[in-house]
C-alpha positions in Angstrom: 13.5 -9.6 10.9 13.0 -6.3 9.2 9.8 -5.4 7.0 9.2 -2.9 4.2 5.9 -2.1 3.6 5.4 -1.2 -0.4 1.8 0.7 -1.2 0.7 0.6 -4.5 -2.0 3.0 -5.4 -3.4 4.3 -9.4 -2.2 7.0 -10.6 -4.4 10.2 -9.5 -5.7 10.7 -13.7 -6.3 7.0 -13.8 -10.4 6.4 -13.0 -10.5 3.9 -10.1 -13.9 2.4 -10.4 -13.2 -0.2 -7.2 -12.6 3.4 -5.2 -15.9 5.0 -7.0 -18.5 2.2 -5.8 -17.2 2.0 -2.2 -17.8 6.0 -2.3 -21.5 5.2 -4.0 -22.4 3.0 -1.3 -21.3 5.4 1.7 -24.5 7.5 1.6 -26.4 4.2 2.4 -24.7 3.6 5.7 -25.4 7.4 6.6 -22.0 8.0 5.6 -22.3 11.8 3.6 -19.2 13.8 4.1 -16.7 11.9 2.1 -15.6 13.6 -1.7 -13.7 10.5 -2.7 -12.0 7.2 -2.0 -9.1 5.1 -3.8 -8.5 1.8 -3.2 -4.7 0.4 -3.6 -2.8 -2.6 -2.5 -0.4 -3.1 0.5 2.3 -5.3 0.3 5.2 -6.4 2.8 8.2 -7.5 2.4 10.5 -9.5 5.3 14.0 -8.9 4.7 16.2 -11.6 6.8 18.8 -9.0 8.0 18.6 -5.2 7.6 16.1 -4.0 5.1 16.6 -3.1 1.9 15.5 -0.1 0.6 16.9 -0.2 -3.3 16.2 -4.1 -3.4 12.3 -3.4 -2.4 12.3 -0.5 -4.8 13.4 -2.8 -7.7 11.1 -5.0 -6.8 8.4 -2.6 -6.8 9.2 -1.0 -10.0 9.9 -4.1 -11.8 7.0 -7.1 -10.1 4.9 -5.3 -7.8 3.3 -2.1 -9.4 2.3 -1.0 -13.1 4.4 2.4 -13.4 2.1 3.3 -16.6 -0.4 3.6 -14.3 0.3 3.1 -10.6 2.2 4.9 -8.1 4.2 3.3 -5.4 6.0 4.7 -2.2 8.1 2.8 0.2 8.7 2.6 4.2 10.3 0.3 6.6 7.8 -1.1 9.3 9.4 -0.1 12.4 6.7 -2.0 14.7 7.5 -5.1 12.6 10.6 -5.9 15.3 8.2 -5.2 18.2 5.8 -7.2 16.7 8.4 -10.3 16.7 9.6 -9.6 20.3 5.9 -9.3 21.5 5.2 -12.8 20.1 8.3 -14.0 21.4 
């Protein structure tokens, strides 16, 4: 089985307000070095056979993210085959 992992993330102009209070609530667990935080979305996808690159980008671009105001990038999960075997 063969996963691709899509991460979906705003757009760096687009305010993320999610990102803004996890940032405003650092200082409160002692937490005072950090500028900024975004929050975005994982999602895998579990490909019977090989994985498909152009088939998870369509699916990214067209179901999974807004392109008006997200961003997505793409990988294969190479630990996803260990992960199977391991469980085996």
């Amino acid at each position: 089985m063969a996963r691709v992992v899509v991460d979906v993330m705003l757009k760096p102009e687009i305010l993320d307000p999610q990102g803004q209070a996890v940032a405003n609530a650092l200082p409160r667990l002692g937490v005072s070095d950090v500028s900024s935080v975004r929050i975005g979305r994982r999602i895998e996808i579990e490909f019977a056979g090989e994985p498909d690159l152009d088939t998870a980008r369509d699916i990214a671009d067209k179901l999974l993210a807004n392109p008006v105001i997200e961003d997505f990038s793409i990988r294969v999960d190479e630990s996803a085959g260990d992960a199977a075997q391991m469980s085996a």
